[in-house]
KOLGU-4560 file (N, C-alpha, C; in nm, 3 decimals, padded with zeros to 5 digits):
<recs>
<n_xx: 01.365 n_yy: 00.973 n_zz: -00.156 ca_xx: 01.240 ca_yy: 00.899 ca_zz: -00.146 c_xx: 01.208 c_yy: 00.867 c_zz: -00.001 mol: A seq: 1 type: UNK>
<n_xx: 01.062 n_yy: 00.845 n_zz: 00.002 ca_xx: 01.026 ca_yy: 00.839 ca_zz: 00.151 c_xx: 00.937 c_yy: 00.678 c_zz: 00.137 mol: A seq: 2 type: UNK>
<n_xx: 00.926 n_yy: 00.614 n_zz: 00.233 ca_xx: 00.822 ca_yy: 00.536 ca_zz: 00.214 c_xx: 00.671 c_yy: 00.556 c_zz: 00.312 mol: A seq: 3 type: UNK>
<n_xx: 00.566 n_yy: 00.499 n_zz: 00.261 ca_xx: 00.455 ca_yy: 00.523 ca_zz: 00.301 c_xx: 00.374 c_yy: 00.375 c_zz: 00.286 mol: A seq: 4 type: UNK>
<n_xx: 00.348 n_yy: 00.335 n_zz: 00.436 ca_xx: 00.256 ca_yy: 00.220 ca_zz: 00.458 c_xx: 00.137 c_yy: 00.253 c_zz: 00.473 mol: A seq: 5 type: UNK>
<n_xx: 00.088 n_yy: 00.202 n_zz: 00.350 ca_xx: -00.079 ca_yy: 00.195 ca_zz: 00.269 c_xx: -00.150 c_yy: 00.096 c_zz: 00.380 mol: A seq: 6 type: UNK>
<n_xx: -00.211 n_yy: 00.161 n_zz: 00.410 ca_xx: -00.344 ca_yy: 00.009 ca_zz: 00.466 c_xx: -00.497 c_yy: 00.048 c_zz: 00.407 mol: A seq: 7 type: UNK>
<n_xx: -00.548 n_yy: -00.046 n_zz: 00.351 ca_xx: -00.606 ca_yy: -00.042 ca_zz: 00.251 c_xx: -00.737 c_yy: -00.124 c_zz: 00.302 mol: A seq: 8 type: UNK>
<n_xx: -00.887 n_yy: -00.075 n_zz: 00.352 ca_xx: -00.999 ca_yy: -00.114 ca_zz: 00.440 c_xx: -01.135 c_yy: -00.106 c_zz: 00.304 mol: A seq: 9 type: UNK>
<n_xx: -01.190 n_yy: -00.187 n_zz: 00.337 ca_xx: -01.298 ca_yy: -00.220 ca_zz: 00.228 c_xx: -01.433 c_yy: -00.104 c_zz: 00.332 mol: A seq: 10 type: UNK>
<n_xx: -01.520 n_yy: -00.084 n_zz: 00.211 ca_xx: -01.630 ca_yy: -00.007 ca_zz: 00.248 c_xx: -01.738 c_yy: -00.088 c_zz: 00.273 mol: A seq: 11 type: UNK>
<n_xx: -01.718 n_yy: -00.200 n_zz: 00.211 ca_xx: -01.861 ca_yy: -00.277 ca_zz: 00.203 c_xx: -01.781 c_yy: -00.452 c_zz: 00.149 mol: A seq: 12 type: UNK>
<n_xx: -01.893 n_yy: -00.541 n_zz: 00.153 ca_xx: -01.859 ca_yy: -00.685 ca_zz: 00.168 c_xx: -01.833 c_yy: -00.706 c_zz: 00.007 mol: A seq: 13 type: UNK>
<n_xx: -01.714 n_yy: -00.817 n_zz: 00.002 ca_xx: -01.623 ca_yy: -00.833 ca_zz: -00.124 c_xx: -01.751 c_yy: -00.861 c_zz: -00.235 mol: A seq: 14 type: UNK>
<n_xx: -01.835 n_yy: -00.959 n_zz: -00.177 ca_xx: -01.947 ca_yy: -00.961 ca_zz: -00.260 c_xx: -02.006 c_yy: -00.899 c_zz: -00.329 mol: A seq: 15 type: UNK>
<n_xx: -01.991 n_yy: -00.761 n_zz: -00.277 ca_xx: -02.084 ca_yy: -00.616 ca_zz: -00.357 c_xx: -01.968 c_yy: -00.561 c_zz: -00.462 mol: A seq: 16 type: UNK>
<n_xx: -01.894 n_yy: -00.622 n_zz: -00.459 ca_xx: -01.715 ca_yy: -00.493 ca_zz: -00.513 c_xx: -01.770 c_yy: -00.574 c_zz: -00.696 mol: A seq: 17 type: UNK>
<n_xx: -01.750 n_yy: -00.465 n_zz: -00.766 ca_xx: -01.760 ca_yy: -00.422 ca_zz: -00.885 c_xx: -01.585 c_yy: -00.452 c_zz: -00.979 mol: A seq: 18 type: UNK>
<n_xx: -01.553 n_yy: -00.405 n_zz: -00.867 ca_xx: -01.378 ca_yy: -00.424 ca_zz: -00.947 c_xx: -01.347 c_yy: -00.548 c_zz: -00.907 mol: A seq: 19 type: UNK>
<n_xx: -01.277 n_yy: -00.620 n_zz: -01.028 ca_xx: -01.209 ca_yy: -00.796 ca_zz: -00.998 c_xx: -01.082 c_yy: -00.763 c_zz: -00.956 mol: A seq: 20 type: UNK>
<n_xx: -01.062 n_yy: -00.863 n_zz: -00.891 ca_xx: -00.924 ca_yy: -00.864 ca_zz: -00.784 c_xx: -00.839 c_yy: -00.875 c_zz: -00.946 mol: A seq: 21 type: UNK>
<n_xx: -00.839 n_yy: -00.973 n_zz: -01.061 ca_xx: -00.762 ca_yy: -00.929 ca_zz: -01.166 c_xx: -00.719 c_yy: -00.797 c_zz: -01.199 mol: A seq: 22 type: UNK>
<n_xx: -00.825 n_yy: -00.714 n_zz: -01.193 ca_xx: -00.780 ca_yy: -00.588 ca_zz: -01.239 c_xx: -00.698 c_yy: -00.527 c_zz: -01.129 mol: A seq: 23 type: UNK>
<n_xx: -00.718 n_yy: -00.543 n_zz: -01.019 ca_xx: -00.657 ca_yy: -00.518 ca_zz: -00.873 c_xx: -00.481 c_yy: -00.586 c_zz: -00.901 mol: A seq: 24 type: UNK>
<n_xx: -00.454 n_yy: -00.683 n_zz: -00.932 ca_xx: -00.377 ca_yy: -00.742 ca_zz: -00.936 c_xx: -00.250 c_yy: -00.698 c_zz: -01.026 mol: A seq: 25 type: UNK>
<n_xx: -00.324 n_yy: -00.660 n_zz: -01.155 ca_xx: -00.260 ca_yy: -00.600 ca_zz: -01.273 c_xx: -00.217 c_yy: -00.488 c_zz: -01.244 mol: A seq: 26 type: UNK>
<n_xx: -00.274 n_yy: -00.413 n_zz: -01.152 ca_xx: -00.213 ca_yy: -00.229 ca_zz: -01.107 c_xx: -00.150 c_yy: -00.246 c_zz: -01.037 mol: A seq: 27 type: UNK>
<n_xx: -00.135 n_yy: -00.373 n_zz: -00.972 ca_xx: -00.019 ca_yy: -00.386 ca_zz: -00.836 c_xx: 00.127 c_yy: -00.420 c_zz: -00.900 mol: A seq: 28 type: UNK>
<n_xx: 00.124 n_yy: -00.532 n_zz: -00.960 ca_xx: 00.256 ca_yy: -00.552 ca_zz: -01.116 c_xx: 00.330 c_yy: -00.496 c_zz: -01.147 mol: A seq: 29 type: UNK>
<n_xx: 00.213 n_yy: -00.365 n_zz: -01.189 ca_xx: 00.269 ca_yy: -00.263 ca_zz: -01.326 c_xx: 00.347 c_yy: -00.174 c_zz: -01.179 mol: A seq: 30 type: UNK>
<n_xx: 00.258 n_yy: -00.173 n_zz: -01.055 ca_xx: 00.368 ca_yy: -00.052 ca_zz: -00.953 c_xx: 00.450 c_yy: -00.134 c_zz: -00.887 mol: A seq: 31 type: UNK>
<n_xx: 00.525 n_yy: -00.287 n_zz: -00.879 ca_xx: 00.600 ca_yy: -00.375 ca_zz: -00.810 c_xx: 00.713 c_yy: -00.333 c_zz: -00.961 mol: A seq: 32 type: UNK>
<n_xx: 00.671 n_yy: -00.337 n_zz: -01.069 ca_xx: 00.758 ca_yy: -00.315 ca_zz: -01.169 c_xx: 00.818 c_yy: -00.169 c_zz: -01.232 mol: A seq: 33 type: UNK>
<n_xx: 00.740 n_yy: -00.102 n_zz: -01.165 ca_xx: 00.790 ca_yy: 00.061 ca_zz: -01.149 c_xx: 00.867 c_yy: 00.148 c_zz: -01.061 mol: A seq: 34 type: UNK>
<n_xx: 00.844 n_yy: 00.002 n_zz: -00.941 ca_xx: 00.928 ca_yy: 00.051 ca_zz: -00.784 c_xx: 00.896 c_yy: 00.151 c_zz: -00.725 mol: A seq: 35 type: UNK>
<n_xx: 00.726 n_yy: 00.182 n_zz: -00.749 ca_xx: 00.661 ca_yy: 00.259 ca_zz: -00.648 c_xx: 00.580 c_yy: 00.213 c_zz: -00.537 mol: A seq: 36 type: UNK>
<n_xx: 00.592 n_yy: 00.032 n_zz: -00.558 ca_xx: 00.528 ca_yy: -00.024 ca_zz: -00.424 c_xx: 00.625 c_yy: -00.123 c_zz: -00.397 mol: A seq: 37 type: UNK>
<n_xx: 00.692 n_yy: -00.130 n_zz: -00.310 ca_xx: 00.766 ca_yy: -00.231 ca_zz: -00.239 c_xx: 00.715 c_yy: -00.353 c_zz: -00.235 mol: A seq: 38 type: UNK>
<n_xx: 00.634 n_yy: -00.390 n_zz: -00.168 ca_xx: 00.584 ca_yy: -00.538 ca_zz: -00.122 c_xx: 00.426 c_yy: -00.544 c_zz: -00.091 mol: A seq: 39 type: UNK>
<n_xx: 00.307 n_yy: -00.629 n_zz: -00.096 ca_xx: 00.204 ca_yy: -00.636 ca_zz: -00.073 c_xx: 00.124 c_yy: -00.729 c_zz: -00.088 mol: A seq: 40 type: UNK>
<n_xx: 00.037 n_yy: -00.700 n_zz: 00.019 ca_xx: -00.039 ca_yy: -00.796 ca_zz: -00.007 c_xx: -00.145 c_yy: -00.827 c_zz: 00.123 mol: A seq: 41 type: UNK>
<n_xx: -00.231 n_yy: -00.892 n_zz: 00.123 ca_xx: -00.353 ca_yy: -00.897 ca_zz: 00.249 c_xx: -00.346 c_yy: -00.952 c_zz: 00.345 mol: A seq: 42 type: UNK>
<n_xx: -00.417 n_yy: -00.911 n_zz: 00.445 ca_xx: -00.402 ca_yy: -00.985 ca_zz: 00.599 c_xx: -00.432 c_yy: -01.120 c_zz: 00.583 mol: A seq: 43 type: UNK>
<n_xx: -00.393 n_yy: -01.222 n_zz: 00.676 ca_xx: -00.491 ca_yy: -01.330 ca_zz: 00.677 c_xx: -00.625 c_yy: -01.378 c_zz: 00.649 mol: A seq: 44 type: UNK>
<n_xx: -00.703 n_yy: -01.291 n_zz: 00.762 ca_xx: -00.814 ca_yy: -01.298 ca_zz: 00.726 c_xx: -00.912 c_yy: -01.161 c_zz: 00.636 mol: A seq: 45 type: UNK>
<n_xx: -00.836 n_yy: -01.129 n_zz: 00.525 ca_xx: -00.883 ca_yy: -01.036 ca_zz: 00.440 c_xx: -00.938 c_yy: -00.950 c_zz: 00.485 mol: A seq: 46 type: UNK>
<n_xx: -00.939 n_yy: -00.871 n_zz: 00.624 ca_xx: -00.989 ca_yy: -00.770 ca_zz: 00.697 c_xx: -00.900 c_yy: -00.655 c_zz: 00.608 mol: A seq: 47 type: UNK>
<n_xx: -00.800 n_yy: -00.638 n_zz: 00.587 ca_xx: -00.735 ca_yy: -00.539 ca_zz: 00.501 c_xx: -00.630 c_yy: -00.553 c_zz: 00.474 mol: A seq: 48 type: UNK>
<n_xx: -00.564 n_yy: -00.434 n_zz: 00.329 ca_xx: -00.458 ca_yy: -00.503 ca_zz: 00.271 c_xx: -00.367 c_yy: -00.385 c_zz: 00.319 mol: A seq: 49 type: UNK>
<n_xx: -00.273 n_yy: -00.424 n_zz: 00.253 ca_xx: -00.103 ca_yy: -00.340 ca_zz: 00.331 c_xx: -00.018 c_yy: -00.341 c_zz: 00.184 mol: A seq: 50 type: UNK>
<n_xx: 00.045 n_yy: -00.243 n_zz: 00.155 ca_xx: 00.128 ca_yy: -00.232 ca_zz: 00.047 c_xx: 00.239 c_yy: -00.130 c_zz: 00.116 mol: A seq: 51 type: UNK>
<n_xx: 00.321 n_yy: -00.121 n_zz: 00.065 ca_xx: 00.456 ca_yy: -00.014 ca_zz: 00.101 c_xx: 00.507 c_yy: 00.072 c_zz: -00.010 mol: A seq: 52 type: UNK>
<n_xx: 00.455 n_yy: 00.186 n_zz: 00.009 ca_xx: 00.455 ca_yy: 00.235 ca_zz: -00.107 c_xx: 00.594 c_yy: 00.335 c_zz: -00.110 mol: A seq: 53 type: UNK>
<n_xx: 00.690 n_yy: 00.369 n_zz: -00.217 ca_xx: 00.784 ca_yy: 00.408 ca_zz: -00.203 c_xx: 00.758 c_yy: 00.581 c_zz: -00.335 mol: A seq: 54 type: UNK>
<n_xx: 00.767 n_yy: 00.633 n_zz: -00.203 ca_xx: 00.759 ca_yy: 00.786 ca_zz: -00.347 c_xx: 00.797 c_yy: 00.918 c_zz: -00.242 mol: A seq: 55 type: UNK>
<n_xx: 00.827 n_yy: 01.010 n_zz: -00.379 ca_xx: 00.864 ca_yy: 01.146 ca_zz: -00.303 c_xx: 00.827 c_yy: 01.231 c_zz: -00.256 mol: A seq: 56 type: UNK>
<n_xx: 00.713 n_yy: 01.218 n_zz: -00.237 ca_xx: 00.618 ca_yy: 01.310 ca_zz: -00.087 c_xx: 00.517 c_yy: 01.217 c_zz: -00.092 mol: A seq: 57 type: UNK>
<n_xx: 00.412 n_yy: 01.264 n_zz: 00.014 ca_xx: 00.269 ca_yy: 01.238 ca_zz: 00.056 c_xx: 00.182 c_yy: 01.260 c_zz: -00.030 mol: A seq: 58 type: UNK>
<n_xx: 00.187 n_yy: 01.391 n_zz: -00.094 ca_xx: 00.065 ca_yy: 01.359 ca_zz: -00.201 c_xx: 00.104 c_yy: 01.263 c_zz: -00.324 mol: A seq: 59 type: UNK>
<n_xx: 00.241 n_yy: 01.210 n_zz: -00.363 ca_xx: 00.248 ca_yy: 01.143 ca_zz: -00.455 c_xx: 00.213 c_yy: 00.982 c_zz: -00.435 mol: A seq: 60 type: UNK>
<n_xx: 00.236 n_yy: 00.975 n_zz: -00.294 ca_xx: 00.238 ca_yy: 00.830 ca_zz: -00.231 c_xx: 00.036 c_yy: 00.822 c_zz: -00.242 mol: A seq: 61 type: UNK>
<n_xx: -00.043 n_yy: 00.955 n_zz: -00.234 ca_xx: -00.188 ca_yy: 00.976 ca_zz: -00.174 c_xx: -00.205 c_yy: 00.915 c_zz: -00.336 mol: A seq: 62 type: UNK>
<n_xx: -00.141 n_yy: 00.963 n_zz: -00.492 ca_xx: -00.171 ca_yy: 00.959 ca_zz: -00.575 c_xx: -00.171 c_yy: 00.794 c_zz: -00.604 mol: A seq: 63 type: UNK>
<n_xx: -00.106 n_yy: 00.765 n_zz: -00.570 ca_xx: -00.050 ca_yy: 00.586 ca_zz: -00.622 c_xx: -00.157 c_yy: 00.534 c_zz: -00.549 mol: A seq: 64 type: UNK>
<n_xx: -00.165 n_yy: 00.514 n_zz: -00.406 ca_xx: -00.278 ca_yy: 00.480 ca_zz: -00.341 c_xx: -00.437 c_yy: 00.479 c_zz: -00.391 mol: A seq: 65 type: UNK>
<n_xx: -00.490 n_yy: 00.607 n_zz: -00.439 ca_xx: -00.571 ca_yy: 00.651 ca_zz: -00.523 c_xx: -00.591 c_yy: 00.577 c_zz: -00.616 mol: A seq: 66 type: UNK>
<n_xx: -00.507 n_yy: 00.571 n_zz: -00.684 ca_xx: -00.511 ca_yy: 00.501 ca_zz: -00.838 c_xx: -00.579 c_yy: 00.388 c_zz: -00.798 mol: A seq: 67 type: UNK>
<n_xx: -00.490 n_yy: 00.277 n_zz: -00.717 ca_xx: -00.570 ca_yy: 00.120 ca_zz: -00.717 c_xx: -00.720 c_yy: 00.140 c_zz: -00.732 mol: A seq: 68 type: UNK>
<n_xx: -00.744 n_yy: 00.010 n_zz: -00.812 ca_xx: -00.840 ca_yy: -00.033 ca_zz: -00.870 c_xx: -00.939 c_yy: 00.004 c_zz: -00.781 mol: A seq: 69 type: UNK>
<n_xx: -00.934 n_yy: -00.059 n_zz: -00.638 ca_xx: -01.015 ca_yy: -00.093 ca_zz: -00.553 c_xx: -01.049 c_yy: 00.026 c_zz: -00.506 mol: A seq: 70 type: UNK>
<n_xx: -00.999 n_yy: 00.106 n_zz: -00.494 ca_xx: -01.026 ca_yy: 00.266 ca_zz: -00.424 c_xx: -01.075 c_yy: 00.321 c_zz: -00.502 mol: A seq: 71 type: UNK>
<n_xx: -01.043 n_yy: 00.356 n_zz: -00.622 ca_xx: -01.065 ca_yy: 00.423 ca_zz: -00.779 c_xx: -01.166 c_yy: 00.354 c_zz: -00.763 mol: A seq: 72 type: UNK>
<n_xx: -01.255 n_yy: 00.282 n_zz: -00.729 ca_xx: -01.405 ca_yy: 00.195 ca_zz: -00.800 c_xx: -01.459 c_yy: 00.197 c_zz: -00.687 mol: A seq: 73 type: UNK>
<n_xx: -01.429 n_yy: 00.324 n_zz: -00.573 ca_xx: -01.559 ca_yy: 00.299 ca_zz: -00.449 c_xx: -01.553 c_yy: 00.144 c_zz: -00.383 mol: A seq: 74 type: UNK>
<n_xx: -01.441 n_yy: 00.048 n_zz: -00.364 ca_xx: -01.508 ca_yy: -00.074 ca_zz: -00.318 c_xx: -01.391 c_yy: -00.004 c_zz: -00.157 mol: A seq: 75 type: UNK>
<n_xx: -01.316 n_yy: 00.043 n_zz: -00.164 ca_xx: -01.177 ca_yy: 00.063 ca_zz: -00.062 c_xx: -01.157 c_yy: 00.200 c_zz: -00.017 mol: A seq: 76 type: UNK>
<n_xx: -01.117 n_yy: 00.197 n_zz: 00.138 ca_xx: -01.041 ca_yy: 00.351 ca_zz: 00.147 c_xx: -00.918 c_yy: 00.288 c_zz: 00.197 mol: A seq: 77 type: UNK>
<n_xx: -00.858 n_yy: 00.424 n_zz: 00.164 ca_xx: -00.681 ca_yy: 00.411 ca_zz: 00.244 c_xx: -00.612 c_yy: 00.488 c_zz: 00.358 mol: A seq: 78 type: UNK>
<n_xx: -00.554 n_yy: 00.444 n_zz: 00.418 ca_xx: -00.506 ca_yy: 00.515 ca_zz: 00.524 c_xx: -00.337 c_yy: 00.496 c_zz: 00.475 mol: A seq: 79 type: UNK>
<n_xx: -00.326 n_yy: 00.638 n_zz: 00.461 ca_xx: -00.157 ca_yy: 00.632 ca_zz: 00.456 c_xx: -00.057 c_yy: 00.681 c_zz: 00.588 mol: A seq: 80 type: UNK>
<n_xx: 00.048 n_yy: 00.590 n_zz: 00.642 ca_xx: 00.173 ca_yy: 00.667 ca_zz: 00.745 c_xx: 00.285 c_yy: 00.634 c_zz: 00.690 mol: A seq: 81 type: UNK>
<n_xx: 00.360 n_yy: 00.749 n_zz: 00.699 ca_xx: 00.490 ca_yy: 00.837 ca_zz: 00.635 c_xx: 00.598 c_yy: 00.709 c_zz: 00.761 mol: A seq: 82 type: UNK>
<n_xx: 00.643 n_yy: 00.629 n_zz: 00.681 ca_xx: 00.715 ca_yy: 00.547 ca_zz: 00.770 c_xx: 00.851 c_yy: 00.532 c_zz: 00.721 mol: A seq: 83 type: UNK>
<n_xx: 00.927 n_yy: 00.601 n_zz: 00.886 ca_xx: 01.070 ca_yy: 00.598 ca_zz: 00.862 c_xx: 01.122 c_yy: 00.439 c_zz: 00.881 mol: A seq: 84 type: UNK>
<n_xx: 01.185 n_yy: 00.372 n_zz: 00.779 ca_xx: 01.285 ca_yy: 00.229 ca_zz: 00.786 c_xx: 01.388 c_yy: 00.247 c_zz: 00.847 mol: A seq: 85 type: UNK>
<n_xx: 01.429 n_yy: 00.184 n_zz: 01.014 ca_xx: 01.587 ca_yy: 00.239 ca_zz: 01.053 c_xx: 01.623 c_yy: 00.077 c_zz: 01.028 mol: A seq: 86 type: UNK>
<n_xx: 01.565 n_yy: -00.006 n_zz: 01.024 ca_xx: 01.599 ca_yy: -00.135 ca_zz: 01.075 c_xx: 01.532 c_yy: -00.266 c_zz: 00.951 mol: A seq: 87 type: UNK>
<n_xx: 01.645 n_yy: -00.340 n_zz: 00.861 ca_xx: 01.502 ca_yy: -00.422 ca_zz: 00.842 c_xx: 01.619 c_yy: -00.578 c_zz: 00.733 mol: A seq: 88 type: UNK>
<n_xx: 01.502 n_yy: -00.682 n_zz: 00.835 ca_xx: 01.589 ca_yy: -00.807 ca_zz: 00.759 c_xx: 01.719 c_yy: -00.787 c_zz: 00.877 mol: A seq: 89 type: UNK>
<n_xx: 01.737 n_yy: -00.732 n_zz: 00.996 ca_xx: 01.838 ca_yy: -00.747 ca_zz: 01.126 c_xx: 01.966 c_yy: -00.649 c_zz: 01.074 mol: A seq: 90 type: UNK>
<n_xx: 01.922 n_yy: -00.554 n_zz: 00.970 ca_xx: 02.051 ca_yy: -00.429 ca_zz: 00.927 c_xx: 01.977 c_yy: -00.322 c_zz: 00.986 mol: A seq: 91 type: UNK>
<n_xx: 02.038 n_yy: -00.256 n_zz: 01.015 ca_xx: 02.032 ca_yy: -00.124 ca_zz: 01.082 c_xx: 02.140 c_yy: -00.063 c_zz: 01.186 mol: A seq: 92 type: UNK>
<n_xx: 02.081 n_yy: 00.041 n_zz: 01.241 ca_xx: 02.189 ca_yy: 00.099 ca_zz: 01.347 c_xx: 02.047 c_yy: 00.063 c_zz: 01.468 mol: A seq: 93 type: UNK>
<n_xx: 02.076 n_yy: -00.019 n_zz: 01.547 ca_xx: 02.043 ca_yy: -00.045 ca_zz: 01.680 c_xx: 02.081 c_yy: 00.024 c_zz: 01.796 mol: A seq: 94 type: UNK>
<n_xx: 02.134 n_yy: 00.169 n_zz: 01.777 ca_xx: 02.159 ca_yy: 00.251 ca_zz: 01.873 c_xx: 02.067 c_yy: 00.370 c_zz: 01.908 mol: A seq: 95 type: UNK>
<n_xx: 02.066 n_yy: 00.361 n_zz: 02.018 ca_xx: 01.970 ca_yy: 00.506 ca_zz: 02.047 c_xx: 02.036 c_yy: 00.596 c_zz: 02.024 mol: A seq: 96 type: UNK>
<n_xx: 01.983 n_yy: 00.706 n_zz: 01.946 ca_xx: 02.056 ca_yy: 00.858 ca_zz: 01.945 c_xx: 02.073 c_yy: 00.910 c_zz: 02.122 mol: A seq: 97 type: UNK>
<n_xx: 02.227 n_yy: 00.996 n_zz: 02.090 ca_xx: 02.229 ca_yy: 01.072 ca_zz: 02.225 c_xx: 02.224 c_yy: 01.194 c_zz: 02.209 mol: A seq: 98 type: UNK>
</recs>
């Protein structure tokens, strides 16, 4: 498995969005409970959201992404990067390769 950090940018103002953050909420659950999204959730100031999506290539990570509510209903696009974890919570190898 690879992971892939979702950032997740609205097209237009929350006001116009058609899909309820409930239904948004419920697809996030069902993939926190499937262990195809790690952790998530929105910036401060709701400029955009961030999820960590965990799957075995790019187009499967493009597929999960896709799915959410918010994208699937025209209110969101996504930007996905293929992100290697060396380090996290102060575990890792802190050495430079030679």
């Amino acid at each position: 498995f690879m992971f892939y950090l979702c950032l997740r940018h609205p097209l237009r103002p929350r006001s116009e969005w058609n899909v309820t953050l409930q239904e948004h909420l419920d697809w996030i659950r069902d993939r926190h409970a499937d262990g195809s999204v790690v952790m998530s959730g929105p910036s401060r100031d709701r400029s955009v959201s961030v999820y960590l999506i965990r799957a075995g290539s790019m187009d499967e990570a493009e597929g999960i992404a896709a799915a959410d509510p918010f994208t699937a209903g025209g209110e969101c696009r996504f930007e996905l990067i293929e992100w290697e974890i060396h380090q996290i919570l102060g575990v890792g190898d802190f050495i430079a390769p030679t």
